[in-house]
N, CA, C and O of each residue as an XYZ file, in Angstrom:
328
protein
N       0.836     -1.176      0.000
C       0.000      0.000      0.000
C       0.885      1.244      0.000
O       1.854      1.279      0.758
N       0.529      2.537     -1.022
C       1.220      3.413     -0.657
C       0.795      4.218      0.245
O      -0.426      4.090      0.343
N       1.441      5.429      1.359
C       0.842      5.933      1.662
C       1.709      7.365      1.250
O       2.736      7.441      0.577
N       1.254      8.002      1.624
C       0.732      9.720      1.649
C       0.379     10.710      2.558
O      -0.732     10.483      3.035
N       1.027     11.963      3.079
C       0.495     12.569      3.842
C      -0.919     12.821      3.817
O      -1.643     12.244      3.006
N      -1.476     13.872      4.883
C      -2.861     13.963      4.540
C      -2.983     14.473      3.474
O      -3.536     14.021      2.471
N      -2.136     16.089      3.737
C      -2.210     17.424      2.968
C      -1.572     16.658      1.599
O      -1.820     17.451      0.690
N      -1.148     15.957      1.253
C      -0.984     15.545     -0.274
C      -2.484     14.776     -0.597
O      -2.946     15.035     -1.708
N      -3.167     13.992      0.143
C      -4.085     13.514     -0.319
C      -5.213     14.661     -0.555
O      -6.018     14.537     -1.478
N      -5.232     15.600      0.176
C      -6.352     16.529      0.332
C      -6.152     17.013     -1.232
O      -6.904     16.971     -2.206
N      -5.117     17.382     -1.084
C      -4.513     18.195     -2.397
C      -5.180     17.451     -3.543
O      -5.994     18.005     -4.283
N      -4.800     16.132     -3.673
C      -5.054     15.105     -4.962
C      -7.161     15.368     -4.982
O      -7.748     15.604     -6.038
N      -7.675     15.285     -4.035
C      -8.844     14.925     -3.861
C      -9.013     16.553     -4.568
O      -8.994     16.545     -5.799
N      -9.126     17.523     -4.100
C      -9.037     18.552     -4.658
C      -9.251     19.083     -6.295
O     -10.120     19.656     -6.952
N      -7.819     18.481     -6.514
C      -7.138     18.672     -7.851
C      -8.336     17.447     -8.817
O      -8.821     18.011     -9.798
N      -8.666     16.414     -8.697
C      -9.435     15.446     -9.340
C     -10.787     16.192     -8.980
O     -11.514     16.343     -9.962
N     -11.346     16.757     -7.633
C     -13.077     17.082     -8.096
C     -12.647     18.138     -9.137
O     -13.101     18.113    -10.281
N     -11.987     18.831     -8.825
C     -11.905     20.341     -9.965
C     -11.911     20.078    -11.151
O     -12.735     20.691    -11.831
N     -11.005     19.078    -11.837
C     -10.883     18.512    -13.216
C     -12.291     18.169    -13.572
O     -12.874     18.850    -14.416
N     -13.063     16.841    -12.806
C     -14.271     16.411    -13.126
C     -15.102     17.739    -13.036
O     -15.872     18.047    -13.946
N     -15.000     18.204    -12.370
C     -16.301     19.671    -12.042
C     -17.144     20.248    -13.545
O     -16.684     21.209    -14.161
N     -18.083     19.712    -13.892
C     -18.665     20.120    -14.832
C     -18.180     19.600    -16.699
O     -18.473     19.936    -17.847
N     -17.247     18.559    -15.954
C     -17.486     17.467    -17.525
C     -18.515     16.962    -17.933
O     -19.613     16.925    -17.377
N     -18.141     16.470    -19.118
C     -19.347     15.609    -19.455
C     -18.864     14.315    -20.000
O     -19.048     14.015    -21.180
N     -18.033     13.275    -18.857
C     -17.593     12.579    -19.135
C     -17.443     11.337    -17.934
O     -17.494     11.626    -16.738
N     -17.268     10.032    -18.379
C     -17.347      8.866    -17.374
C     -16.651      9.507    -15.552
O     -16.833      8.997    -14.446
N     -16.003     10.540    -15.869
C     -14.831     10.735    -14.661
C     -16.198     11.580    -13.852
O     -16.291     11.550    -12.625
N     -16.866     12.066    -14.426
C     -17.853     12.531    -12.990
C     -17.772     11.258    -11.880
O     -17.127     11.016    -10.859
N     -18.981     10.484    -12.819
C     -19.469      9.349    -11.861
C     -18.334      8.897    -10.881
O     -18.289      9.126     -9.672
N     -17.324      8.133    -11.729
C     -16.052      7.821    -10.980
C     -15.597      8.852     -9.992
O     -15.252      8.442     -8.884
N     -15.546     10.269    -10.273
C     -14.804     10.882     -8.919
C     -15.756     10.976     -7.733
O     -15.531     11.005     -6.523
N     -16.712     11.009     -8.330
C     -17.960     11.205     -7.168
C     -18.343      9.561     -6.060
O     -18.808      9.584     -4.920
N     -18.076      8.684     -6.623
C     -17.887      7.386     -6.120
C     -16.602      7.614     -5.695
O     -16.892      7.574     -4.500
N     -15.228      7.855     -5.689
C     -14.565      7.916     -5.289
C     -14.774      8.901     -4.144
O     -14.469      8.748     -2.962
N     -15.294      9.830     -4.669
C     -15.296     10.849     -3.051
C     -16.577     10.355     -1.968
O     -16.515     10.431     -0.741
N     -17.201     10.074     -2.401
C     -18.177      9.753     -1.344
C     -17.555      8.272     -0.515
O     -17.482      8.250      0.713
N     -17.235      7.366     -1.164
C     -15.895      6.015     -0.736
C     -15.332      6.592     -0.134
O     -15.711      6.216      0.976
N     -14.235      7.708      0.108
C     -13.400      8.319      1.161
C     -13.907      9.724      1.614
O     -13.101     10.649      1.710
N     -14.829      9.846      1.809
C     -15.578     10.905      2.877
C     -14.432     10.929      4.230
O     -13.624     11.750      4.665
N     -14.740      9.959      4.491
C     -14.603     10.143      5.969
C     -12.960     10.358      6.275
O     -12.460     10.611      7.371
N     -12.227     10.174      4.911
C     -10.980     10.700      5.502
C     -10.538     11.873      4.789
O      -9.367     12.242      4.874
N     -11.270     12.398      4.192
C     -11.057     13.712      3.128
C     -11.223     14.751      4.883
O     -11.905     14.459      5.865
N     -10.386     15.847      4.684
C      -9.873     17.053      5.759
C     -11.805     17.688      5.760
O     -12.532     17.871      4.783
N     -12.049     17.835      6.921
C     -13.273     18.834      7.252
C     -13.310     20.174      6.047
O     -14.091     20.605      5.198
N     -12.223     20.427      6.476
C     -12.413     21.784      5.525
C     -12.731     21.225      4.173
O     -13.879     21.151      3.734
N     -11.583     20.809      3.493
C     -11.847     20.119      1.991
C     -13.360     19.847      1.565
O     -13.897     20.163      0.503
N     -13.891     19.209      2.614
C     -15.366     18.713      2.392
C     -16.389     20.067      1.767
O     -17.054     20.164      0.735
N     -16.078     21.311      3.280
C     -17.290     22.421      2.580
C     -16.055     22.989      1.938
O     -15.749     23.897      2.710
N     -15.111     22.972      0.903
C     -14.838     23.415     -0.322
C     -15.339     22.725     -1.494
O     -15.732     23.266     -2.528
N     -15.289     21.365     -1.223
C     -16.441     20.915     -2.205
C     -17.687     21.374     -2.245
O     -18.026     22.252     -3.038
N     -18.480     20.830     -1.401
C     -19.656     21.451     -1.308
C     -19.651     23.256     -2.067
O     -20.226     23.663     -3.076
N     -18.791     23.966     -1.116
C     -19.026     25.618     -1.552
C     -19.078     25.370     -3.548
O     -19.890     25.866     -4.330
N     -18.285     24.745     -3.755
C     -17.956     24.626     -5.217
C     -18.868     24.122     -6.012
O     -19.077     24.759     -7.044
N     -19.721     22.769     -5.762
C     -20.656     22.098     -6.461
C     -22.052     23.323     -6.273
O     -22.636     23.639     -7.310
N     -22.478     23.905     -5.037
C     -23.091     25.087     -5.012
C     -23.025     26.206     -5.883
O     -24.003     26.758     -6.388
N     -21.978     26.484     -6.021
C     -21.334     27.971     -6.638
C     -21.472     27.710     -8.622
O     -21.862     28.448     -9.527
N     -20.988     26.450     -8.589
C     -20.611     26.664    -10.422
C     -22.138     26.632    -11.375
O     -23.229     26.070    -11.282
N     -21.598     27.404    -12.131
C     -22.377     27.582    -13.225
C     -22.998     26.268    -14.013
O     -24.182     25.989    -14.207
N     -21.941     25.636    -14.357
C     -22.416     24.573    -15.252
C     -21.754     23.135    -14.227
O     -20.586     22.954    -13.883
N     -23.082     22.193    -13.907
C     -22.664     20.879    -13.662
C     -22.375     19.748    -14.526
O     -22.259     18.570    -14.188
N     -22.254     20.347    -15.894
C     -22.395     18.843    -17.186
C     -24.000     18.657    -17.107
O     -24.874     19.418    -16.693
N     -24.040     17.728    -17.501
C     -25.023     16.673    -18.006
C     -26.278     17.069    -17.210
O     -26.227     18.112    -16.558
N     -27.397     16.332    -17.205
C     -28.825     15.974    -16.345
C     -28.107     14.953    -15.154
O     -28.286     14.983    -13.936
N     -27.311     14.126    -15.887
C     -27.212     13.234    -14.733
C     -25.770     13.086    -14.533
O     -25.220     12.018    -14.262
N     -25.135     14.317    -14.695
C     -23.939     14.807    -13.643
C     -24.289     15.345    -12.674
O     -23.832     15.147    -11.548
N     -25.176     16.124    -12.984
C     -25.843     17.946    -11.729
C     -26.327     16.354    -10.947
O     -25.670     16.143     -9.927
N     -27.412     15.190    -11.305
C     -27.669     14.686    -10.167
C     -26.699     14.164     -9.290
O     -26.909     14.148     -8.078
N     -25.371     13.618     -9.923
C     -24.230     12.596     -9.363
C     -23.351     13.742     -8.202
O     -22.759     13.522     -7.145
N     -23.624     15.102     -9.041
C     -22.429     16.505     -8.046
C     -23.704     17.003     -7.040
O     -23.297     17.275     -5.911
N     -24.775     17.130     -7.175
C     -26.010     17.378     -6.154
C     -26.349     16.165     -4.907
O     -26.718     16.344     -3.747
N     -26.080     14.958     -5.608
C     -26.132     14.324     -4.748
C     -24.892     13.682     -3.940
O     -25.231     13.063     -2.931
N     -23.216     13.737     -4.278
C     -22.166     14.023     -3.650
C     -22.540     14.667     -2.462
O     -22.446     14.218     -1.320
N     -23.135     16.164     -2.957
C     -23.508     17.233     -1.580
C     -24.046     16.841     -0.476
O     -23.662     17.231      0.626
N     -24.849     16.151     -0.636
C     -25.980     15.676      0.235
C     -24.878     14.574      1.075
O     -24.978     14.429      2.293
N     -24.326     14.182      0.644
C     -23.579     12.715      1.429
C     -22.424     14.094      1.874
O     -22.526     14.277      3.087
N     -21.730     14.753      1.443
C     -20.748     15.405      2.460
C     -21.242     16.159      3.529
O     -20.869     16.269      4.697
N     -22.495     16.838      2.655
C     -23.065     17.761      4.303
C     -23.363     16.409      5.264
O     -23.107     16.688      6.436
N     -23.729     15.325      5.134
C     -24.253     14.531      5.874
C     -23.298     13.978      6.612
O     -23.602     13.508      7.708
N     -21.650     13.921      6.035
C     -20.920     13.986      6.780
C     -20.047     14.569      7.700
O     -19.292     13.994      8.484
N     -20.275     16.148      7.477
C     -19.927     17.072      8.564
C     -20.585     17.233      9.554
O     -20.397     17.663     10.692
N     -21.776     16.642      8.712
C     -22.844     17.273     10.573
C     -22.709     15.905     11.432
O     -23.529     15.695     12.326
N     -21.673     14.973     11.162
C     -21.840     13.971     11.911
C     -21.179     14.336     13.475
O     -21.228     13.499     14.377
């Protein structure tokens, strides 16, 4: 297994929603399964920068990206207020 500081993982998690953020391509679904899979170790903060971000942008891609990045939201707020 490799590992990784946090702040490099935060970083990576970061750097991959931003890329996916409003494609219109297989990597939504995948990053969004990937982020909701590691919720719980993605940094507090990181979390409402996602969130602030999936809120804020203009364009989510697709019908059923906006649902896959709308419903991401719902599972991170659900994990801060834990």
């Amino acid at each position: 297994m490799v590992e990784i500081s946090n702040y490099t993982f935060d970083m990576l998690v970061i750097s991959s929603f931003r890329y996916a953020l409003g494609r219109m391509t297989y990597i939504v679904g995948e990053t969004v399964d990937f982020l909701s899979s590691y919720k719980s170790e993605i940094n507090v903060e990181t979390l409402r920068l996602i969130i602030r971000e999936i809120e804020e942008a203009k364009n989510l891609g697709m019908k059923m990206d906006e649902e896959d990045w709308l419903r991401l939201r719902d599972i991170l707020k659900q994990e801060i207020s834990k």
